[in-house]
DOVO-899776 format. One record per residue (C-alpha): x, y, z. Coordinates in pm, whole numbers, plus 50000, padded with zeros to 5 digits. Layout:
XYZ ...
***
This chain:
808858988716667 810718972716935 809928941516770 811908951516476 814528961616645 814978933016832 814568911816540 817558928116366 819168928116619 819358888816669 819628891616255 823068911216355 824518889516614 823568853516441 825458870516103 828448880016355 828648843816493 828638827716194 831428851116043 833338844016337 832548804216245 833958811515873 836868831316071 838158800516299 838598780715954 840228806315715 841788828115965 844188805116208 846878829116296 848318862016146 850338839015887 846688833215729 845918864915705 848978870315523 848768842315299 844798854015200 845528890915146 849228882614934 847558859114716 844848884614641 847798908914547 849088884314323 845908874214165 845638915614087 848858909513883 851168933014116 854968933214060 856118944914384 854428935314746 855078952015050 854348933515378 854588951615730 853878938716051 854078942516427 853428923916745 853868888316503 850978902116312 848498903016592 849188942516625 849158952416261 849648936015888 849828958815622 849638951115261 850568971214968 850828958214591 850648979714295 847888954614119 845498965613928 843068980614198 839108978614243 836378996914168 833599010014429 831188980114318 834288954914367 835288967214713 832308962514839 831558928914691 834768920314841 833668923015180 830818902915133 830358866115225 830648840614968 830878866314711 834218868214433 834638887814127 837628859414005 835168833713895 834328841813532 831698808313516 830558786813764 833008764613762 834608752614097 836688726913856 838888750713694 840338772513896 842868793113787 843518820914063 845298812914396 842398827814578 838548826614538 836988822214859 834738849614932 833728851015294 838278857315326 837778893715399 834758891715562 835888868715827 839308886415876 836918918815948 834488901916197 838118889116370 839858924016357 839718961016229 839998960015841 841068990315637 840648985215220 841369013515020 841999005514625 842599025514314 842139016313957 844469027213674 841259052413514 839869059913843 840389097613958 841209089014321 841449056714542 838739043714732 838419036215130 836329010315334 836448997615678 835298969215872 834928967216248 833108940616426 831468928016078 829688962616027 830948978815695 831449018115648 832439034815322 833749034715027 835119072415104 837479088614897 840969082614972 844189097114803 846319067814656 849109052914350 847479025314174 846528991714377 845488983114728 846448989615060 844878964115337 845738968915688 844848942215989 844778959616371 844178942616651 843418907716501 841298887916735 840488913716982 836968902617015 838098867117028 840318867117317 839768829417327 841398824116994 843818853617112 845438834617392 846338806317207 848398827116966 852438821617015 854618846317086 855648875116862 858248861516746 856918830616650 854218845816449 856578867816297 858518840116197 855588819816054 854978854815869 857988853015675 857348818415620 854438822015466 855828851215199 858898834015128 856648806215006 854438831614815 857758847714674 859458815314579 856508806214368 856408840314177 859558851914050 858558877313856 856988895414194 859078919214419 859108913114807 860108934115057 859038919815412 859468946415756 858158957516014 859118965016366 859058927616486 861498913916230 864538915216029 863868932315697 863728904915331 864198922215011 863718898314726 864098919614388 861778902114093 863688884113863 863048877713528 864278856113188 865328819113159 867138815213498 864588834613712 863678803513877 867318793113995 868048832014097 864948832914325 865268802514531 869228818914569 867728845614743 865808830814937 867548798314992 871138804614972 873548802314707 874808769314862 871338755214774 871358765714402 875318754214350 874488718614493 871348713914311 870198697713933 867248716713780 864308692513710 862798701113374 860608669813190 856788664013131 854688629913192 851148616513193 849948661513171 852228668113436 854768691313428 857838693213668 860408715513749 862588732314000 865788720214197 866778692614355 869278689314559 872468665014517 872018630714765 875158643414996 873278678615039 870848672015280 869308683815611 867988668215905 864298673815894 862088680115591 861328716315645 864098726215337 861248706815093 858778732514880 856268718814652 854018737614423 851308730314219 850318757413966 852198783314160 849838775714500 852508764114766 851188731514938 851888699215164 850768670315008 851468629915096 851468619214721 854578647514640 856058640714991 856218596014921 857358608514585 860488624514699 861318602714951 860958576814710 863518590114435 866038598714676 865608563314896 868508545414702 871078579914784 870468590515153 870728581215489 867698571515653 867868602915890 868558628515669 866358646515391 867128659915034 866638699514971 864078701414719 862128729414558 859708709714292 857308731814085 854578715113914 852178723413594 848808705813586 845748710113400 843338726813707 840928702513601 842878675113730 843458689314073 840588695814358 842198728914542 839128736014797 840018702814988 841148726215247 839838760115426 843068773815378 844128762115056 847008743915212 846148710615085 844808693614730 843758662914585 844558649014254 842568631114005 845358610413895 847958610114147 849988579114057 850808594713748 851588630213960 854208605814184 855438587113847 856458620813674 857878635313990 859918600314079 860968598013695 862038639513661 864028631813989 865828601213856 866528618613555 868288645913698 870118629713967 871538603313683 872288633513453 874598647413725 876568615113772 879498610313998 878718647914102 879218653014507 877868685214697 880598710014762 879288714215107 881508681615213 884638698915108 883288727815333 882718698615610 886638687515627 887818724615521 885488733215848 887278699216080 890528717516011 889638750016153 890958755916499 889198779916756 890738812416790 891718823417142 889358854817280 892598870217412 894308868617070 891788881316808 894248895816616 895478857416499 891828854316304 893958869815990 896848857416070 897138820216141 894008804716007 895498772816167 897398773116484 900058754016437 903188744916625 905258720616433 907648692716643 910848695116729 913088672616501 914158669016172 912968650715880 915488614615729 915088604615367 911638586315303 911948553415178 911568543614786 907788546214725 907168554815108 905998593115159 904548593315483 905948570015779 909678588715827 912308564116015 912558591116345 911948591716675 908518609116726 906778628917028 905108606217257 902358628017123 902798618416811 903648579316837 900198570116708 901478581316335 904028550216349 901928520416294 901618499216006 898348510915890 898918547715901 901188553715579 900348563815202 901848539514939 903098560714642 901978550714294 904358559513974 903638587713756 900748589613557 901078586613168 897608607913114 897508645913254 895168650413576 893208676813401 891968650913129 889578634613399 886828650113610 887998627013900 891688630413813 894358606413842 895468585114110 898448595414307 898878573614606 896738549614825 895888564115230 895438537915556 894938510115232 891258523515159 891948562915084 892588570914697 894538602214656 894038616214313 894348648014138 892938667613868 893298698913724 892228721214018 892878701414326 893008672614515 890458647414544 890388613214846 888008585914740 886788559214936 887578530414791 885218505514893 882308529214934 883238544314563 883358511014446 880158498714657 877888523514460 879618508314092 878588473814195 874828487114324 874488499913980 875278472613742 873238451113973 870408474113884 871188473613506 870868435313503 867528435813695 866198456313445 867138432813158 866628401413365 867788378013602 871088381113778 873938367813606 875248339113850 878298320413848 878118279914019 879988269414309 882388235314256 881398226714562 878198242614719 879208263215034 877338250715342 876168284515579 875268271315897 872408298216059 869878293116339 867148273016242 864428299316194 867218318415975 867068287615696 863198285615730 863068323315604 865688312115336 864558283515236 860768299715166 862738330415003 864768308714796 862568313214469 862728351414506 866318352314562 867188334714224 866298365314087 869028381914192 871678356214105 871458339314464 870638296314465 870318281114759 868498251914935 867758238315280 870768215315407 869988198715697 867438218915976 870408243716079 872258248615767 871438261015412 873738252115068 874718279814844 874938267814472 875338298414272 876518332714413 875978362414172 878768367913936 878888404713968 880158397014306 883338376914246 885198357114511 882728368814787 882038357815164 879398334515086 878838332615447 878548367715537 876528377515246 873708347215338 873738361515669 873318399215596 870298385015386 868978362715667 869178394515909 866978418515631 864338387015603 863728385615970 863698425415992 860938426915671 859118395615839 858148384615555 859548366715251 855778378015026 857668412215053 861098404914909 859838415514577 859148449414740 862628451414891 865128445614571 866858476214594 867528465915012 868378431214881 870698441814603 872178473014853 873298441415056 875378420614780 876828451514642 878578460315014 879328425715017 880908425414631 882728461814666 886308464314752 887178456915079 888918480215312 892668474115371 893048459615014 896138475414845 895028484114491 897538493014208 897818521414023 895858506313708 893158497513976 893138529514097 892508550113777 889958518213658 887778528013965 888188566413933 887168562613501 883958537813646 882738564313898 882988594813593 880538569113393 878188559113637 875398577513789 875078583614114 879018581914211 879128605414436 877278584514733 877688550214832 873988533014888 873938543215253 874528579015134 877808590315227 879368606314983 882688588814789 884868616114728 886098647914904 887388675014668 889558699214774 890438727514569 894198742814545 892678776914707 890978756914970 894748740415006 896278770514989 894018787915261 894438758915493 897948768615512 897278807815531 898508814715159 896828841014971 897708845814568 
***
């Protein structure tokens, strides 16, 4: 008898260990328990999900849906390790529920005090079972609406070692709401409400019909987000891809504003990460990173989901044709939206206007939007043409404003209306690099050579798609003289370079000829440009990977073939660069990624200067 007993005994502890095993893989931190239990709630079809917690999680997590409920035989299965009622074959290779894993639940209750009680839609009364230390008790009856209700106490009590390595309650909480805003952006149709003691309440209503997509990712990420964003909508190679993307000049500065999801299971995956950052590498700067929320459709076959413990990773079958259809829907998009700029610059310079507001004067918030206190003296006639640099004695203060460079040169009337044009007309020309235009509902200041640096980029790219370069020949060949290991890279680049409309050849050991220049580029600094090239060869090392670097190499002759800064344009000019950027894609940014054009709108004018309508 007291073998027996002892026997089970050592039968009871090894099955405790080894849920506790299965618990340090599934179960991480209270966001995992979240994650497990909400995906189970969606899997049981519920509409509306309420998640409560307190202490981060490590207290309590609560979980309510109104899905469709279990039986007595399926809550108890569903404590059970390795056990699932969602496979209807054995078949691990087409999965089509975000959760299957059976030992879930049982390693969440040999980690923590689990409560289940469920209710069918034909069942006279809900159902109640608890787990506490991996010993089971119940089903009892318990009074309850349709669905589930799971609660989570004390997670990790008998683990203190896990327990201590937990963050604080706030940071839990935080990767809480994480966690359900992922689950919520990925189901639309599913109401949200997120609360508990150690947070700030989320309510995000379930949204239905063509534009639920768009109207979710509002809630949850902003308005500004879903204003400054193309939708992604095109299939290739099985794959299916949609979502928003946002515009080049709305980015942030770290990649935690990216969301991917593959058949509606949120994930972080290298092959959709190098996709994205591939797309956008011709629009943004090098330190900043696109908004994206990318939603992708793929047969379940052609995806591996149980990579991972926690069903945060995948790996797919195919996944050069997964990064070709996200790169090409991307593209698409972004070329679809043309010179389009993110409204969040004119926000930027509406924001580098705004003057603090002194603590002892709070009253001037509604006042005087801009404190202002305008000098002493009065205005003499401006000069024909001139509008800005006024022949009178100025404020020490103020003396900066009188030199050459600082002045707007006036441009005659426009035949065409400003409202015919998306990018207006052109009014005057700022500092000799600044177009002033205007359209039908504001006032728009282009950059002239970066505006014009993004036109070249493009046709360069057209041409490379049809061919080689167009070049035009040099009279006489301009010599470049560079340091000697400079014309070595050259001269062993030189075949590589003729594809983009650039022949040259060694002259001499410190000094390379230029024969052709490409003719997209005009009356360039031959110079300059071989030496800008030089500099990329000896930062790439090599000249095997030139072929890998066109868009860097053609990036280069487009600064070099753009209009210069401090060139006066006239007012045919003007409007000629203004009609290019409305017909070419990608406008809005130059190739470093800043963006072209500022728009101002005439309420944003008219609030700068305190004037309401």
């Amino acid at each position: 008898m007291l073998a027996s007993t002892t026997h089970r005994s050592r039968e009871w502890f090894a099955a405790a260990l080894v849920n506790r095993i299965a618990a340090g893989e599934v179960v991480e931190r209270p966001a995992s328990v979240v994650k497990e239990l909400v995906e189970n709630a969606i899997d049981a079809g519920a509409s509306r999900i309420t998640v409560t917690t307190a202490g981060g999680g490590k207290a309590l997590i609560r979980i309510e849906d109104d899905g469709c409920g279990m039986d007595g035989d399926d809550l108890v299965l569903s404590v059970e390790r390795h056990a699932t009622s969602k496979l209807s074959a054995d078949d691990l290779d087409d999965i089509r529920t975000l959760g299957f894993r059976g030992e879930a639940l049982a390693s969440i209750g040999s980690v923590a005090e689990l409560s289940i009680a469920s209710r069918t839609a034909d069942a006279q009364s809900g159902l109640r079972l608890t787990v506490r230390d991996g010993v089971r008790q119940g089903p009892v009856p318990h009074p309850l609406n349709r669905g589930t209700v799971v609660e989570v106490k004390d997670l990790f009590r008998n683990v203190p070692a896990r327990l201590k390595f937990l963050r604080s309650d706030r940071a839990e909480a935080g990767a809480v709401t994480e966690v359900v805003k992922r689950l919520a952006m990925a189901n639309p149709g599913v109401h949200f409400v997120l609360g508990g003691t150690d947070r700030t309440p989320a309510n995000w209503p379930a949204v239905h019909g063509a534009g639920a997509l768009e109207a979710r990712l509002a809630q949850i990420m902003g308005d500004d987000f879903a204003r400054n964003a193309v939708a992604l909508a095109t299939q290739r190679h099985g794959v299916v891809v949609a979502g928003l993307a946002g515009l080049p000049t709305f980015t942030r500065a770290n990649s935690l504003s990216q969301f991917y999801f593959v058949n509606g299971r949120s994930v972080r995956d290298k092959v959709l990460i190098g996709a994205i950052r591939a797309a956008y590498a011709d629009y943004t700067f090098r330190d900043r990173f696109p908004v994206v929320a990318l939603y992708l459709a793929i047969d379940p076959a052609e995806v591996d989901v149980n990579v991972h413990p926690a069903k945060a990773e995948l790996r797919f079958r195919d996944a050069g044709a997964v990064r070709s259809a996200v790169i090409r829907a991307v593209g698409e998009a972004l070329t679809a939206a043309g010179w389009k700029a993110s409204s969040s610059v004119a926000d930027d310079v509406l924001g580098a206007f705004s003057a603090p507001v002194p603590a002892s004067r709070p009253e001037l918030a509604e006042s005087v939007p801009l404190p202002y206190s305008a000098p002493n003296f009065a205005p003499a006639p401006y000069p024909a043409g001139r509008l800005a640099v006024a022949p009178v004695p100025l404020p020490r203060s103020l003396a900066g404003l009188a030199e050459p460079s600082a002045r707007v040169e006036a441009v005659p009337e426009a035949t065409e209306h400003s409202s015919d044009y998306p990018l207006g007309t052109a009014r005057a020309q700022m500092f000799d690099n600044f177009i002033i235009a205007q359209n039908g509902d504001g006032l728009l200041l282009v950059d002239q050579h970066a505006a014009h640096e993004r036109l070249v980029y493009e046709r360069f790219k057209q041409q490379m798609a049809s061919g080689p370069i167009q070049s035009q020949a040099h009279l006489i060949p301009v010599v470049v003289e560079l340091p000697e290991e400079d014309c070595t890279r050259l001269e062993e680049a030189a075949p590589e370079l003729e594809r983009f409309g650039l022949y040259l050849e060694r002259f001499g050991p410190r000094a390379v000829a230029v024969r052709e220049t490409p003719a997209l580029l005009g009356q360039t600094d031959v110079a300059g440009l071989v030496q800008d090239i030089a500099d990329g060869l000896a930062e790439w090392e090599t000249s095997s990977a030139l072929a890998d670097r066109m868009e860097a190499i053609i990036a280069r002759m487009a600064c070099h073939g753009s209009v210069r800064s401090g060139r006066r344009l006239r007012v045919e000019e003007m409007n000629a660069l203004l009609r290019d950027m409305e017909r070419t894609p990608h406008s809005g940014q130059c190739i470093h990624g800043r963006p072209t054009y500022v728009e101002l709108k005439q309420r944003d004018i008219e609030r700068l200067f305190g004037r309401t309508r």
